[in-house]
C-alpha positions as CSV (number, residue, x, y, z in Angstrom):
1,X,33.7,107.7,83.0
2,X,30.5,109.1,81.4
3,X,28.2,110.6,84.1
4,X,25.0,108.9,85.0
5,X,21.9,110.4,84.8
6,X,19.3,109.3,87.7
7,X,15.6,110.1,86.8
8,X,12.4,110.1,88.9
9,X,10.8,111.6,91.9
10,X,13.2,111.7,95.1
11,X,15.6,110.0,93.1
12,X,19.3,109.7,94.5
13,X,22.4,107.4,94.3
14,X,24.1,105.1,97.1
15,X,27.4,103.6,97.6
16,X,27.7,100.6,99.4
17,X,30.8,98.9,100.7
18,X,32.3,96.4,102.7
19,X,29.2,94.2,103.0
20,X,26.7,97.0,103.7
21,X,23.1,96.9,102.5
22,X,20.2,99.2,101.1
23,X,16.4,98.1,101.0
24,X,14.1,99.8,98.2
25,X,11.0,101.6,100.0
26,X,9.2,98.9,97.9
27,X,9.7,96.7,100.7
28,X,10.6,93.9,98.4
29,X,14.5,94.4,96.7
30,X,17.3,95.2,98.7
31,X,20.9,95.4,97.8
32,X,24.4,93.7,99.6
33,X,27.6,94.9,98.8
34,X,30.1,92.5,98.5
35,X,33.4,92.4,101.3
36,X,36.9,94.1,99.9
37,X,39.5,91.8,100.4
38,X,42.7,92.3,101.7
39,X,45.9,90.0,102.4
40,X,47.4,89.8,105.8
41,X,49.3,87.3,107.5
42,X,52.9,85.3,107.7
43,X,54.4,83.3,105.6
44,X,58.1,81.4,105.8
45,X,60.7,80.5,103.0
46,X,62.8,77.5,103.0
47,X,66.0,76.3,101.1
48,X,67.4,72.7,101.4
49,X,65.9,71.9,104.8
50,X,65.9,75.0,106.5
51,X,63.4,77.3,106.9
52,X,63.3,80.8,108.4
53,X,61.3,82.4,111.2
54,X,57.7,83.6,109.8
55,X,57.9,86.6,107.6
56,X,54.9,89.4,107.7
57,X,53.2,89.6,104.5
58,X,54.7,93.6,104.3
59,X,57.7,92.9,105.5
60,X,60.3,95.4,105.1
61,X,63.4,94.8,102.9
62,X,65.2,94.9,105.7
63,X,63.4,92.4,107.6
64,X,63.5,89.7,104.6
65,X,67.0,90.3,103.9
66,X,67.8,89.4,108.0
67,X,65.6,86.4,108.0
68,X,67.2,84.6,105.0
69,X,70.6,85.6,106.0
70,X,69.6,84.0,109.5
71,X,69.8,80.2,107.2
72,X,72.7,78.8,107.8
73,X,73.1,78.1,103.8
74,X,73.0,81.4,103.1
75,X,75.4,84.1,102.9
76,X,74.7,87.3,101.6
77,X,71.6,88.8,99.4
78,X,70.5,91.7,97.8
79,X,66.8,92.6,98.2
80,X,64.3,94.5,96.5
81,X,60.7,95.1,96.9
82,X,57.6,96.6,95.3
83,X,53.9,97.1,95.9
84,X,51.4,97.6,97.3
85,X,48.7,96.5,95.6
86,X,45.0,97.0,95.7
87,X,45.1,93.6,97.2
88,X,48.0,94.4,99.8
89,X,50.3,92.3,97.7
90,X,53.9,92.6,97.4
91,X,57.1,91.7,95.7
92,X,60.0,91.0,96.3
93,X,63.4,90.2,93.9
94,X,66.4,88.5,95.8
95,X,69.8,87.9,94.6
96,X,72.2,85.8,96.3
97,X,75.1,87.3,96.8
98,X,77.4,84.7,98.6
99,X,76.5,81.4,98.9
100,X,78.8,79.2,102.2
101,X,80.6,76.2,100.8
102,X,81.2,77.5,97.8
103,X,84.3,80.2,95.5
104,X,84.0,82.3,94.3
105,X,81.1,83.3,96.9
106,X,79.0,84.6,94.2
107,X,79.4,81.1,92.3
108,X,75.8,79.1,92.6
109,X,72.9,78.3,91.0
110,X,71.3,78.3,93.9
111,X,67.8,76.0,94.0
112,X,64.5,77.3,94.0
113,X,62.9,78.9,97.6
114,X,59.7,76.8,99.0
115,X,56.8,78.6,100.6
116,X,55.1,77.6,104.0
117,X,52.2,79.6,103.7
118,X,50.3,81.2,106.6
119,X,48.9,84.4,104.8
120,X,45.0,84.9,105.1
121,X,42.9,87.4,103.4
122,X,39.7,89.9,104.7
123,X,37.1,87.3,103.6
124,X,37.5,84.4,106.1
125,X,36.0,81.6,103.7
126,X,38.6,82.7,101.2
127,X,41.6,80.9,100.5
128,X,42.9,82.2,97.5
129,X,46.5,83.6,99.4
130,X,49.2,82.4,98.0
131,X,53.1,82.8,97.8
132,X,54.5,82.5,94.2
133,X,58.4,82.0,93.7
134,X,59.7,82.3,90.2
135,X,63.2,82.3,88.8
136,X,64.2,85.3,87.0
137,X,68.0,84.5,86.6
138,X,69.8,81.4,87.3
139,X,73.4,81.8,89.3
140,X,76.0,80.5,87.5
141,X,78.0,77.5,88.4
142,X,81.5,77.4,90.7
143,X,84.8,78.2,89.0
144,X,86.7,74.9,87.6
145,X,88.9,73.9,85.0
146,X,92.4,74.5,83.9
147,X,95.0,77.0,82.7
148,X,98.6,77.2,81.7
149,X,101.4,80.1,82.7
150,X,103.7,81.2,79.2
151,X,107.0,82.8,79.6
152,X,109.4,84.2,77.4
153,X,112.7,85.7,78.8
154,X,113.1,86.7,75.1
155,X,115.6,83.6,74.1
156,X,113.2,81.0,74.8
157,X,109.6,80.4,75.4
158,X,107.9,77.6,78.1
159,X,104.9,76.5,79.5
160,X,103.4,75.1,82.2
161,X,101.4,71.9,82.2
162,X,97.5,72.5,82.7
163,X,97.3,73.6,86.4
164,X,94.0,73.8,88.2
165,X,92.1,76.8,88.6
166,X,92.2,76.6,92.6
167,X,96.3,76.2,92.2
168,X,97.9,77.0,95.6
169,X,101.2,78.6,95.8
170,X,103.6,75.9,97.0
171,X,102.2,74.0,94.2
172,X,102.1,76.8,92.0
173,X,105.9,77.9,92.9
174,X,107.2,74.6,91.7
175,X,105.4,74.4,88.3
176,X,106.9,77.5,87.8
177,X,110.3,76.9,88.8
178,X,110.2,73.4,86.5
179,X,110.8,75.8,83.7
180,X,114.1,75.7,82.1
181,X,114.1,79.7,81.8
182,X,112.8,80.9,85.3
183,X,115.0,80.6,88.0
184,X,113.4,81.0,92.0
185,X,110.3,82.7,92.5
186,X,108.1,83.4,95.8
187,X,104.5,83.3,95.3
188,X,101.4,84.3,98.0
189,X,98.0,83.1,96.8
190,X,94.8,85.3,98.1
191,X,91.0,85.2,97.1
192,X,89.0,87.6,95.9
193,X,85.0,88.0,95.3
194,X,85.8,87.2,91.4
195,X,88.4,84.4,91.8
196,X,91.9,83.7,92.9
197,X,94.8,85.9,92.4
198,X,98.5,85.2,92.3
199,X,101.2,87.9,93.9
200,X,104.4,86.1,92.0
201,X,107.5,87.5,92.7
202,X,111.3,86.4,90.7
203,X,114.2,86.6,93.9
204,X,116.6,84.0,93.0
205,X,118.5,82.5,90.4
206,X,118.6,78.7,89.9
207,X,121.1,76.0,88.5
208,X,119.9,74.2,85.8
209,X,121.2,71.7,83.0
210,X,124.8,73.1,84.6
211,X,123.8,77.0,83.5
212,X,122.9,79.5,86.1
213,X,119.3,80.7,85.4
214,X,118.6,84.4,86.4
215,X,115.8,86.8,86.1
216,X,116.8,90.7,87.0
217,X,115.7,93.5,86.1
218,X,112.7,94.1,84.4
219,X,110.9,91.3,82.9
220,X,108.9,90.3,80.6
221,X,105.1,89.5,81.5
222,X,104.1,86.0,81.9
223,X,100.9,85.4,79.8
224,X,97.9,83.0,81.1
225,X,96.3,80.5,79.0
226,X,92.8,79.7,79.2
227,X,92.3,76.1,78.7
228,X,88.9,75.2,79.7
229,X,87.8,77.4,83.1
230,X,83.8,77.4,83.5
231,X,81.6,79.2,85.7
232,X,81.1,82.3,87.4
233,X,79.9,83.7,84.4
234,X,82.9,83.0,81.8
235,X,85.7,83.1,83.7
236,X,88.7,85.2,82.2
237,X,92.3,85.6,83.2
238,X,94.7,88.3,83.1
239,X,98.3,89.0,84.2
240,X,99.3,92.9,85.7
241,X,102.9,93.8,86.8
242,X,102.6,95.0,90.3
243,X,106.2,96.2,90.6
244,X,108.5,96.9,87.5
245,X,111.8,95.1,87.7
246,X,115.0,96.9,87.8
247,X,118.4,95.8,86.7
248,X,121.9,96.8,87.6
249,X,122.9,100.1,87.2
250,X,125.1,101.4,84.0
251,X,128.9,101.4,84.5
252,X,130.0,102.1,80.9
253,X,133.8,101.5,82.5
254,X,133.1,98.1,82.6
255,X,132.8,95.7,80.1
256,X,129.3,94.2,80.3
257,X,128.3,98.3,80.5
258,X,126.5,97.2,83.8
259,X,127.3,97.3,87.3
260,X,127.1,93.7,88.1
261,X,128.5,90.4,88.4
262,X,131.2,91.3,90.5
263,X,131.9,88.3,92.0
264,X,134.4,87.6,94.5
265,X,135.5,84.4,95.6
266,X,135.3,83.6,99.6
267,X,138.3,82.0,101.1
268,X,136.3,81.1,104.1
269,X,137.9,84.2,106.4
270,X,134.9,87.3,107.8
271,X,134.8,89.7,107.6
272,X,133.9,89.3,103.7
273,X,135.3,92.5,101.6
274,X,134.9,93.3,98.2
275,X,135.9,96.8,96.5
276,X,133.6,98.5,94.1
277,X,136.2,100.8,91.8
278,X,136.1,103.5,89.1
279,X,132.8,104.6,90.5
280,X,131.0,107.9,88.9
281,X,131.9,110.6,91.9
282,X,128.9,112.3,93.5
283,X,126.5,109.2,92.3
284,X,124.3,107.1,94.6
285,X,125.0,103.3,94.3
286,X,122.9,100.5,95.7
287,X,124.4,97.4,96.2
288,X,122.9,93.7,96.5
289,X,124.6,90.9,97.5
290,X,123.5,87.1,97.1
291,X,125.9,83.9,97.9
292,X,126.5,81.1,96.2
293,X,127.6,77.7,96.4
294,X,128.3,74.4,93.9
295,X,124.3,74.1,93.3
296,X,122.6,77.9,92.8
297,X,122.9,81.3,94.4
298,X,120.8,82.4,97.5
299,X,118.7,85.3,97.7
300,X,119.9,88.7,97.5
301,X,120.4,90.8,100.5
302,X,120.1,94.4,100.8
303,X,122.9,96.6,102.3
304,X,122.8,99.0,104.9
305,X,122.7,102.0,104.4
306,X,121.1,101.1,101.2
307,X,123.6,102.9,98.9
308,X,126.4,105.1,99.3
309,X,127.5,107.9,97.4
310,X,131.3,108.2,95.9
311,X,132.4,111.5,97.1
312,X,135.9,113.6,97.8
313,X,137.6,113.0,101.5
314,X,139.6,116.2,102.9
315,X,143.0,115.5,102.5
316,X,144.7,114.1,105.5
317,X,147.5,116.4,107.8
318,X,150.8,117.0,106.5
319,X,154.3,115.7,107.7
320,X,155.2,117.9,111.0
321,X,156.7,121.6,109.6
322,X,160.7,121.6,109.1
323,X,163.1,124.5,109.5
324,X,165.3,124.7,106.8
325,X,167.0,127.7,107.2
326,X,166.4,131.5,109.1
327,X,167.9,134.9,109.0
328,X,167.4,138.0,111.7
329,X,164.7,139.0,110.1
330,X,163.1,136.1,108.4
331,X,162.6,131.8,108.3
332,X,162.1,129.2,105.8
333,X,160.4,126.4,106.0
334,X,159.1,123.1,104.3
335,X,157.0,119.9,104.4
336,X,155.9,117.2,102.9
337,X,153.2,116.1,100.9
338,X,150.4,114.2,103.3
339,X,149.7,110.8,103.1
340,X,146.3,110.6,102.3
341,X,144.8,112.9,99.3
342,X,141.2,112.8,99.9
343,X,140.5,111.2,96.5
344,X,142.0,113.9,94.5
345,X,145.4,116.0,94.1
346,X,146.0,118.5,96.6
347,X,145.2,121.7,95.4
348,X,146.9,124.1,97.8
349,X,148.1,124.7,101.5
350,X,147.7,127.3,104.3
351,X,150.5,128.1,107.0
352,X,150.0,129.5,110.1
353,X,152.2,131.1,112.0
354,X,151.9,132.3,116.1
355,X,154.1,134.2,118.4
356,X,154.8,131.9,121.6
């Protein structure tokens, strides 16, 4: 500011405040300051009905984020604040985080706060403090509406009807297996902050229009439709693979070129045996089994150990040694070849030979 200039004999300059007052040597004018005013008091929020405990005018973020998380219609918010002012005024911006009642927990446009006011300000026949509550965003609305599951097992391709966006997964599971190309599936159904998700997993084959319906090894994706889902801020959906599929091992000896489908048929007698020939020597196999009856098969069962590994036995012992003939000064003698090979021709022997 530009500086003022005061003039005259004894001349000086006064600052008055908070009410305080100066009287001219004149007798006659005198000046009053006027009273700063400054906010102080409580104040209380309330949503639907219920109203929290009184809130200090400066409360801390903390302290406003515990009492409106103390409402029983309110989960979780995020606070922040600003101010002072010259006034003692402050501001605060809350966003609802979770709401009870209602999923996703972020899914609600929540209704405006009301204000019990109790603030008061320096000036006691002042009444201008006030609470204003104004709504910078509104929440979006819960998650509904309808989607469809696609697959395509590469021969054919089928859909679901519309299914509901809250699905569970018994209900779920049997849309899914009303498909002519998927055959048993288990499916778990969790929630996240966003939504529902699906853990769908393809375990069994299933008989169907008299044709056995099987889904090994590794798939093809299913593909989710969006037919009309709302809320929680444009819903989308999308489809991961968790775990990729694997298929029976190659056996090039056989003539699908895969190690499977080696059925054998059960006469009723345990227990059951089935052998597994021309195996690759030295190479780990796993094997699965799953039964089956006039309708489907089951599920498959793991072995144990879980594989085994085709590998050459020592040959068993020969024959016991014969004497065929003997001089003074030497012996002959012979055997036979042993019963049991190892796997693979014998190759050579060693004799041994003690005094007694």
């Amino acid at each position: 500011p530009e500086p003022i200039n005061v003039l005259g004999s004894s001349a000086d300059a006064f600052v008055l405040s908070d009410g305080e007052s100066y009287a001219a040597r004149n007798g006659v004018e005198s000046v009053t300051s006027l009273v700063g005013n400054e906010l102080s008091g409580y104040f209380r929020l309330r949503l639907r009905g219920h109203t929290t405990e009184s809130i200090p005018f400066n409360s801390s973020v903390d302290e406003m984020k515990a009492r409106l998380e103390e409402l029983p219609n309110i989960g979780q918010v995020d606070m922040q604040m600003s101010g002072p002012s010259k006034e003692m005024a402050y501001v605060w911006m809350i966003t609802f985080l979770s709401n009870p009642g209602y999923f996703p927990p972020s899914a609600r446009d929540v209704d405006s706060l009301e204000t019990v006011n109790e603030l008061s300000t320096s000036v006691e026949s002042d009444a201008s403090a006030s609470i204003i509550v104004d709504t910078i965003r509104n929440g979006d609305d819960r998650l509904q509406g309808k989607f469809q599951v696609i697959y395509d097992d590469g021969h054919t391709l089928e859909t679901t009807r519309p299914l509901q966006s809250f699905i569970s997964a018994e209900d779920l599971k049997l849309e899914l297996e009303a498909l002519p190309n998927i055959g048993q599936v288990t499916i778990a159904r969790s929630k996240s902050l966003v939504g529902y998700e699906w853990d769908i997993e393809f375990t069994s084959c299933a008989l169907k229009n008299g044709s056995e319906v099987c889904n090994d090894g590794d798939l093809r994706p299913l593909v989710a439709s969006n037919i009309n889902l709302e809320g929680c801020g444009s819903p989308s959906l999308g489809v991961s693979e968790l775990s990729t599929g694997s298929g029976s091992g190659s056996c090039p000896h056989l003539n699908s070129g895969v190690c499977s489908d080696e059925g054998t048929f059960f006469n009723g007698e345990y227990p059951i045996r089935h052998d597994i020939k021309q195996l690759s020597l030295g190479t780990p196999y796993y094997v699965q089994v799953r039964l089956n009856n006039s309708l489907s098969h089951g599920y498959r069962k793991l072995s144990t150990p879980s594989y085994a590994t085709p590998q050459h036995n020592p040959p068993g012992p020969p024959p016991p040694v014969i004497l065929i003939e003997s001089t003074s000064t030497s012996i002959t003698v012979g055997w036979q070849k042993p019963t049991e090979n190892g796997g693979k021709a014998v190759s050579g022997y060693e004799l041994w030979m003690e005094k007694f």
